[in-house]
KETI-237214 format. One record per atom (N, C-alpha, C): residue number from 1; residue in three letters; x, y, z. Coordinates in nm, 4 decimals. Atoms other than C-alpha are relative to their C-alpha. Layout:
<robas>
ROBA   num   residu       east      north         up
ROBA   NUM      Ala          X          Y          Z
...
</robas>
This chain:
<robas>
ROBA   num   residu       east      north         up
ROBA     1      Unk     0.1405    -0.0015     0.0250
ROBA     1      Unk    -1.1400     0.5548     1.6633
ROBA     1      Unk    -0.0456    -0.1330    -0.0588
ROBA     2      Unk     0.0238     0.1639     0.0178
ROBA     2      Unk    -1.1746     0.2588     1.4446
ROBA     2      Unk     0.0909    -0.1121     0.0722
ROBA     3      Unk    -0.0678     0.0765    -0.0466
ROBA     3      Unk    -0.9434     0.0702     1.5962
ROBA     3      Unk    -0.1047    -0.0806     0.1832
ROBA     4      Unk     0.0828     0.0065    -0.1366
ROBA     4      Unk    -1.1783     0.0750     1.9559
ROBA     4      Unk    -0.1175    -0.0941    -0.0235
ROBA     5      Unk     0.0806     0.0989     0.0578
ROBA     5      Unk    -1.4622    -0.0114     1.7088
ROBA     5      Unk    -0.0075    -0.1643    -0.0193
ROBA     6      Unk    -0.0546     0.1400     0.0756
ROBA     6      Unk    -1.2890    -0.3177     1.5474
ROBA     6      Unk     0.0252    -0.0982     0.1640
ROBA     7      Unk    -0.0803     0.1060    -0.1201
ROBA     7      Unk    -1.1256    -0.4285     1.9009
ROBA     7      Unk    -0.1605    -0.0482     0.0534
ROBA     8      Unk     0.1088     0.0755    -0.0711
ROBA     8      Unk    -1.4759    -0.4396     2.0665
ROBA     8      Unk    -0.0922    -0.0481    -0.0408
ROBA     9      Unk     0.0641     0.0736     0.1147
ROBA     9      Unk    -1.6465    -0.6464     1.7875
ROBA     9      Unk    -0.0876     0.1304    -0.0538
ROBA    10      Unk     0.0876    -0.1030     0.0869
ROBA    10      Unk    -1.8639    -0.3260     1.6868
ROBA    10      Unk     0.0229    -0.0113    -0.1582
ROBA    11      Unk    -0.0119     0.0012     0.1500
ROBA    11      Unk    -1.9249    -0.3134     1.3344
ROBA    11      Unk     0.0748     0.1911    -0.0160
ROBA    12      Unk     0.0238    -0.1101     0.0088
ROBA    12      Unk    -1.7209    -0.0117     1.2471
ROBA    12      Unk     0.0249     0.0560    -0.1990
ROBA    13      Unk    -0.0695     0.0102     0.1469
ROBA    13      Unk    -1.6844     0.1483     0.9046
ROBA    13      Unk     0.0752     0.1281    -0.0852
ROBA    14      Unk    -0.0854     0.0384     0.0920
ROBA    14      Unk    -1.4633     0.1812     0.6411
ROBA    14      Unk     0.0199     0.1781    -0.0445
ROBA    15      Unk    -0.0051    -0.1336     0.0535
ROBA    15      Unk    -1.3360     0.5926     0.5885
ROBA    15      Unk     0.0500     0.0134    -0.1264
ROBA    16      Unk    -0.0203     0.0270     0.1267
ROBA    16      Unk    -1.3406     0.6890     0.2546
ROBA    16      Unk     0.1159    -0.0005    -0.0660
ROBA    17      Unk    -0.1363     0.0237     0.0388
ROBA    17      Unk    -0.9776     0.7551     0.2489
ROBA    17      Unk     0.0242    -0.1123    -0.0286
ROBA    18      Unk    -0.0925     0.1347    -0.0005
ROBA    18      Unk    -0.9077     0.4460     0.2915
ROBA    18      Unk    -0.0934    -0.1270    -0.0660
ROBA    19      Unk     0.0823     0.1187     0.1059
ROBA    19      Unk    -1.1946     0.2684     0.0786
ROBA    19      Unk     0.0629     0.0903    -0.1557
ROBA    20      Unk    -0.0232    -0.1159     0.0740
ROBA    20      Unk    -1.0437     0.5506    -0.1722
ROBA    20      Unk     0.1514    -0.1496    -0.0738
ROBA    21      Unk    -0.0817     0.0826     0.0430
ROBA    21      Unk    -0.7426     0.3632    -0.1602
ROBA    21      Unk     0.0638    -0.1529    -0.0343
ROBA    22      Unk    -0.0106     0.1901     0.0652
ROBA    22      Unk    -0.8104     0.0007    -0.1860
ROBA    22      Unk    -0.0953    -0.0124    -0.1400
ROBA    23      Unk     0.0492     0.0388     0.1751
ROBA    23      Unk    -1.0025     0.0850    -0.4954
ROBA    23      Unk     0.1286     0.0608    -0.1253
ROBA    24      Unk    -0.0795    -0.0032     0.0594
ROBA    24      Unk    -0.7057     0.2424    -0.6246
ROBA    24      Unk     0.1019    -0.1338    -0.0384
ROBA    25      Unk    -0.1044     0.0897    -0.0185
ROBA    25      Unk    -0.4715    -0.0174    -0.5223
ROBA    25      Unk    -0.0950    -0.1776    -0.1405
ROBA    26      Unk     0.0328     0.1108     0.1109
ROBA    26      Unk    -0.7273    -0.2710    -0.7204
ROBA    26      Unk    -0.0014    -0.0351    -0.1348
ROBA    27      Unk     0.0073    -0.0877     0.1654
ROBA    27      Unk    -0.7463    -0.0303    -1.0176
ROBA    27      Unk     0.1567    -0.1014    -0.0559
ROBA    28      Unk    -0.1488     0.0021     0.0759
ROBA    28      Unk    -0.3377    -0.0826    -1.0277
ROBA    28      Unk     0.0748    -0.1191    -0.0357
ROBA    29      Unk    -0.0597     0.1345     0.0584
ROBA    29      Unk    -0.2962    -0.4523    -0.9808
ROBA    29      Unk    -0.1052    -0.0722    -0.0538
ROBA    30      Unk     0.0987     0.0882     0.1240
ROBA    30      Unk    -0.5790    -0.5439    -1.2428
ROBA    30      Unk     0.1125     0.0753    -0.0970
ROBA    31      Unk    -0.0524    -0.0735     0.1244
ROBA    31      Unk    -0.4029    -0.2692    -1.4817
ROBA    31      Unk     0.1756    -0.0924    -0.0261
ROBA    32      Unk    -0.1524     0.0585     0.0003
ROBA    32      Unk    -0.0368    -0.4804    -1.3756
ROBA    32      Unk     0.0004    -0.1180    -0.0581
ROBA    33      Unk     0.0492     0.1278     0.1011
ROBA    33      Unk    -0.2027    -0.7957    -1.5070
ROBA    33      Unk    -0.0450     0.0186    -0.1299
ROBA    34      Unk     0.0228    -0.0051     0.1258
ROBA    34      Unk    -0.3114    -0.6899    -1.8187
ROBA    34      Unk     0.0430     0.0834    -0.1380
ROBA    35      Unk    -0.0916    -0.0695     0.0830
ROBA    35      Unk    -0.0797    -0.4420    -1.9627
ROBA    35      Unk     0.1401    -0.0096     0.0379
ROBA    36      Unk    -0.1912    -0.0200    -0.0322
ROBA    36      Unk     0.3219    -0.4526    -2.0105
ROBA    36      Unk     0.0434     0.1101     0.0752
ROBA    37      Unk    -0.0644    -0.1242    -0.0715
ROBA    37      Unk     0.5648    -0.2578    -1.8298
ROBA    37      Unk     0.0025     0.0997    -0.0956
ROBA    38      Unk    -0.0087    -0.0976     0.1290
ROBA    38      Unk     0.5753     0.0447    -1.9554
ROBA    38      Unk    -0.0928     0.0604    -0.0577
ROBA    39      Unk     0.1436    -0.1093     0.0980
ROBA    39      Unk     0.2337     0.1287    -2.0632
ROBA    39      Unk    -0.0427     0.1270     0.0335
ROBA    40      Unk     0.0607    -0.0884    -0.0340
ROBA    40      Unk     0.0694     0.4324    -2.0140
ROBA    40      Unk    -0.1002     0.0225     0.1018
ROBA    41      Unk     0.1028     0.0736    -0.0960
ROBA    41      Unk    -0.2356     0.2681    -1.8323
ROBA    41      Unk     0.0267     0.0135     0.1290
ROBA    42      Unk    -0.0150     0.1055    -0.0916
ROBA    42      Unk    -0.0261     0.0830    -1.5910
ROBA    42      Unk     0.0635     0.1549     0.0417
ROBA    43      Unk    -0.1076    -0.0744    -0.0650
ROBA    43      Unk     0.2073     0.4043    -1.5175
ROBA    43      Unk    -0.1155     0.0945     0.0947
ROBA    44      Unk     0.0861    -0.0649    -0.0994
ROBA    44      Unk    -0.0890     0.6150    -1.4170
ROBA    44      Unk    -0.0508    -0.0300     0.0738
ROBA    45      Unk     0.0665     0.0579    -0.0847
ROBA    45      Unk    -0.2637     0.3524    -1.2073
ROBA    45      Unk     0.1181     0.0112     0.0635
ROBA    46      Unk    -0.0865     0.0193    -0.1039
ROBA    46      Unk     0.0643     0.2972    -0.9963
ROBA    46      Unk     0.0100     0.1263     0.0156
ROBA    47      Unk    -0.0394    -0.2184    -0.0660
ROBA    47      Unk     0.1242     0.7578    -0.9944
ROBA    47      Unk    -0.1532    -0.0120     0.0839
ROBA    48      Unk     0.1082     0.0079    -0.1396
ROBA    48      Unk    -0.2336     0.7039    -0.8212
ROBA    48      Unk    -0.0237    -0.0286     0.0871
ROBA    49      Unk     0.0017     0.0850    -0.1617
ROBA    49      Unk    -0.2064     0.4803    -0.5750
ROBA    49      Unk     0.1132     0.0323     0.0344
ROBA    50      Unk    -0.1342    -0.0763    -0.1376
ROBA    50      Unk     0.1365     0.6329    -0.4310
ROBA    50      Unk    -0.0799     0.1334     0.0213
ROBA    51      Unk    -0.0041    -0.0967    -0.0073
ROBA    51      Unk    -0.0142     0.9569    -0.4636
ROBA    51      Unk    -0.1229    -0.0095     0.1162
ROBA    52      Unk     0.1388    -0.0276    -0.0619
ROBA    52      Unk    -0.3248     0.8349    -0.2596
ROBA    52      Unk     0.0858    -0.0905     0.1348
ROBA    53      Unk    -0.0613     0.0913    -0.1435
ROBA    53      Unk    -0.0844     0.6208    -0.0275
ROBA    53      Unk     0.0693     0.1215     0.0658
ROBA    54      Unk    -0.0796    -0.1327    -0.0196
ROBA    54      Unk     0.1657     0.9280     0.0063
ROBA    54      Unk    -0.1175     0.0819     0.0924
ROBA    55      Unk     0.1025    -0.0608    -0.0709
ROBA    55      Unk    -0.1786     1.0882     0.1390
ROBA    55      Unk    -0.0317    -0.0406     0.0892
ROBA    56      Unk     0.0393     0.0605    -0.1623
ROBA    56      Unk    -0.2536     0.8751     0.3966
ROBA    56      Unk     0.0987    -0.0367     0.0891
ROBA    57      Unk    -0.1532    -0.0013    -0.0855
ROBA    57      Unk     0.0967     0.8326     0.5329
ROBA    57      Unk     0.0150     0.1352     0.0328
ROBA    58      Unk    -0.0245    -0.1075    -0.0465
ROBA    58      Unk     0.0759     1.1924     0.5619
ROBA    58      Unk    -0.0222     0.0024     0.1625
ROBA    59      Unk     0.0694    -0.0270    -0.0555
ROBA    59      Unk    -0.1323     1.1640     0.8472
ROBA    59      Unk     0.0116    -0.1529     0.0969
ROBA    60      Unk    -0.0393     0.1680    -0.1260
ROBA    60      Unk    -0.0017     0.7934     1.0136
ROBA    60      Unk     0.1186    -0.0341    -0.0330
ROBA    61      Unk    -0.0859     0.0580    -0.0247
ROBA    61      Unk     0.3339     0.6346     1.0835
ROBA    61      Unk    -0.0068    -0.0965    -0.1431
ROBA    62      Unk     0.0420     0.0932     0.0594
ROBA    62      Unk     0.1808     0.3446     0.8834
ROBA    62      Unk    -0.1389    -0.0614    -0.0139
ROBA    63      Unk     0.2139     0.0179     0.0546
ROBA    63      Unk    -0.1033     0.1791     0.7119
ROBA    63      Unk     0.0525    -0.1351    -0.0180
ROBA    64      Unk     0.0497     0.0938     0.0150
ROBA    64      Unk    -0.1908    -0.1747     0.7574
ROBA    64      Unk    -0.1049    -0.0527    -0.0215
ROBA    65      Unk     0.0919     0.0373     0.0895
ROBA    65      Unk    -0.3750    -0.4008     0.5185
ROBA    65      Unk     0.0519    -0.1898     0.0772
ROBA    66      Unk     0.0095     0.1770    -0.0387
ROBA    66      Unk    -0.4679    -0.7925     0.6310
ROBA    66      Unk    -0.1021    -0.0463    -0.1272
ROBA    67      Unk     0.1096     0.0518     0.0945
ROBA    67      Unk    -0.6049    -1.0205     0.4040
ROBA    67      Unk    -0.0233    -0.1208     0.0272
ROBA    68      Unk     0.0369     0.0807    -0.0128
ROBA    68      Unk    -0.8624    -1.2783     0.4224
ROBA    68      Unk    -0.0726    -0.0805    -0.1325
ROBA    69      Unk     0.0450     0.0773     0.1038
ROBA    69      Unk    -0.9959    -1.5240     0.2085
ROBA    69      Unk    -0.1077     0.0819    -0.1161
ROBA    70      Unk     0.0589    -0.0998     0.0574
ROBA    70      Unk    -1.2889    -1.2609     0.0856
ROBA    70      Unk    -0.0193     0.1451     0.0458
ROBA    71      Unk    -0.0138    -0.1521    -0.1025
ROBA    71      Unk    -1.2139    -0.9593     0.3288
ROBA    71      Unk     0.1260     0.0069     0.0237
ROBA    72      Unk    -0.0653    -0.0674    -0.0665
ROBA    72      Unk    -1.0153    -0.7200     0.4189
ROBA    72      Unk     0.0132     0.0984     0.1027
ROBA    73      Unk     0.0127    -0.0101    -0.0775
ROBA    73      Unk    -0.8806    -0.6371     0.6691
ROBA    73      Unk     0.1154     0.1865     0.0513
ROBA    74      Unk    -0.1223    -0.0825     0.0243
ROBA    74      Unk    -0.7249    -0.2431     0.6853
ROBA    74      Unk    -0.0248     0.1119     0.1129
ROBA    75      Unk    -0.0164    -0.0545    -0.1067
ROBA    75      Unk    -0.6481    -0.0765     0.9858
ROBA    75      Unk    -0.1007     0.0022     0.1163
ROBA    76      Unk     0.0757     0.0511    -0.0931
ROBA    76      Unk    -0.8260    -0.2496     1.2069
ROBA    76      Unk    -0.1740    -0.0132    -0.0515
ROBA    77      Unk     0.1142    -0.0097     0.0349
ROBA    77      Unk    -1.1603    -0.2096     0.9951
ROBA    77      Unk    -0.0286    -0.1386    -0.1114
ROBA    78      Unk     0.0391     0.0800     0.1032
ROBA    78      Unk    -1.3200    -0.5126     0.7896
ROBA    78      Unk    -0.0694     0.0385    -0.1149
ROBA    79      Unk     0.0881    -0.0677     0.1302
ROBA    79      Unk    -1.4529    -0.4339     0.4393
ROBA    79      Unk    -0.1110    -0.1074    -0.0223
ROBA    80      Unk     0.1368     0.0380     0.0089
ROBA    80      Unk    -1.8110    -0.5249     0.3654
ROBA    80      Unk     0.0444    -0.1499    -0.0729
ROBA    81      Unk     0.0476     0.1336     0.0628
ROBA    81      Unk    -1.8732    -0.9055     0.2336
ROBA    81      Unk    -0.0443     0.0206    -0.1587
ROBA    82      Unk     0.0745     0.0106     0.1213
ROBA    82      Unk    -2.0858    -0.7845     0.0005
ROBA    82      Unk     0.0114     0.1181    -0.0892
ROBA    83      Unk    -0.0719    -0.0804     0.1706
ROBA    83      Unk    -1.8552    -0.5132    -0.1939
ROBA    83      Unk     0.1209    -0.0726    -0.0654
ROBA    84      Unk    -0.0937     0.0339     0.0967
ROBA    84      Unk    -1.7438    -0.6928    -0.4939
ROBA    84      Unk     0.1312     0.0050    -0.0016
ROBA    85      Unk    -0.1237    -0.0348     0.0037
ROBA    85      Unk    -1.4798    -0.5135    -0.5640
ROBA    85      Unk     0.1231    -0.0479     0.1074
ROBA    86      Unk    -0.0571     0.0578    -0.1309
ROBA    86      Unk    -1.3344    -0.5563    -0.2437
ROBA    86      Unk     0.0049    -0.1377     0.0600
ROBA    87      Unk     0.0111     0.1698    -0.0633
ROBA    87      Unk    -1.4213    -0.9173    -0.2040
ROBA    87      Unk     0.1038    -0.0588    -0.1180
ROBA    88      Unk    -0.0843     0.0402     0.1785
ROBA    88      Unk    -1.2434    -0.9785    -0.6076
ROBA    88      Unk     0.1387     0.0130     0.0825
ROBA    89      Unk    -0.1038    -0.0006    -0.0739
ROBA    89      Unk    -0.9416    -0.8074    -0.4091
ROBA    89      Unk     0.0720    -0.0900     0.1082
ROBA    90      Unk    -0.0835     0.0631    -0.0848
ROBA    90      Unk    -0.8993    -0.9623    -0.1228
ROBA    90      Unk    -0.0156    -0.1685    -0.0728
ROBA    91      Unk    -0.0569     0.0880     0.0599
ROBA    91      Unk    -0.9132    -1.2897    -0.3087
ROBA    91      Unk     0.0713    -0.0354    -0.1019
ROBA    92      Unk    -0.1405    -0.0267     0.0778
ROBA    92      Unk    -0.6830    -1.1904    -0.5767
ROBA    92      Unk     0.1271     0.0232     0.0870
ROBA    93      Unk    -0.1020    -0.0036    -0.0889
ROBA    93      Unk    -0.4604    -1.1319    -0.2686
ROBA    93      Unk     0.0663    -0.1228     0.0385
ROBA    94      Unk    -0.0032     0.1873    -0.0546
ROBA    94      Unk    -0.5404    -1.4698    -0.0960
ROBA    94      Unk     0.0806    -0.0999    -0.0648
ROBA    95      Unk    -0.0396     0.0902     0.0818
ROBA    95      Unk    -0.5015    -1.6409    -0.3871
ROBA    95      Unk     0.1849     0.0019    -0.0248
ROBA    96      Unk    -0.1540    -0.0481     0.0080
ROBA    96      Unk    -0.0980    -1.5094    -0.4017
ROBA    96      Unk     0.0811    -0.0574     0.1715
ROBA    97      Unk    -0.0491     0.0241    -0.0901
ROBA    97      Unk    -0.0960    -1.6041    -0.0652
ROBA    97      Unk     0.0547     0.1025     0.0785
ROBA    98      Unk    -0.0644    -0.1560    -0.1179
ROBA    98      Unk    -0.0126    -1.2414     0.1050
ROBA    98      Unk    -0.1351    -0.0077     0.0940
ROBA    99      Unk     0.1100     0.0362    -0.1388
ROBA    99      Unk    -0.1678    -1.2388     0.4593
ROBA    99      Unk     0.0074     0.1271     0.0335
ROBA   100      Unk     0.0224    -0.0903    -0.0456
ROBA   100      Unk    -0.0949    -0.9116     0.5659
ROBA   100      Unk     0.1442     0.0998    -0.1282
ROBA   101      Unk    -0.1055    -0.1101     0.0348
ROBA   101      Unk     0.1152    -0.5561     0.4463
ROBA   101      Unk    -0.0099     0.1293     0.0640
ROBA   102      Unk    -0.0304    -0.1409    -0.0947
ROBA   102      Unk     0.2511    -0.2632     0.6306
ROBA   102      Unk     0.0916     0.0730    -0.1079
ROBA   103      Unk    -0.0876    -0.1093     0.0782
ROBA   103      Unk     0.3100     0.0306     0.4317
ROBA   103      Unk     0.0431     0.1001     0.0971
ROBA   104      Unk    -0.1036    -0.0940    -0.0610
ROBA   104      Unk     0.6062     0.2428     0.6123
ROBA   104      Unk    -0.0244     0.1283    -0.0863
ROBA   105      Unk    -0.0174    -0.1626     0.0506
ROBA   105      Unk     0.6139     0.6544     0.5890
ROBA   105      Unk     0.1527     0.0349    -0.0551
</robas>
């Protein structure tokens, strides 16, 4: 479905699963930068984002995430320009230099 979208330039967008889980995933590596191993914080942000990845692997082989300088790019769908959050991300990504990730079931 998105994938048809994305291939034939259509704007398509972004299911909440999976905007669900790149706000988790942002939650967990802000919380990994600013608290030690070990905290309390940091342990529940990472039990969330498996538990919300674990959820969407239910239901696909795999989940791929691309990253661009202020977008991302996740299963074939681009995330808006102009959500923050999501723009902070993918250039907290950039900036590390990760271009793409395939999470395996």
């Amino acid at each position: 479905m998105t994938h048809a979208h994305a291939a034939s330039g259509e704007s398509a967008a972004l299911s909440r699963d999976l905007a669900d889980f790149l706000i988790e995933l942002s939650i967990a590596l802000h919380k990994n930068a600013i608290y030690p191993q070990g905290h309390p914080l940091l342990g529940g942000a990472v039990d969330a984002l498996v538990l919300r990845l674990v959820r969407l692997l239910q239901d696909r082989t795999s989940l791929s995430l691309g990253v661009a300088r202020q977008q991302l790019v996740i299963e074939g769908v681009v995330t808006a320009a102009s959500n923050s959050l999501l723009r902070e991300l993918a250039q907290r990504l950039h900036r590390h230099h990760l271009g793409a990730v395939k999470f395996l079931r």
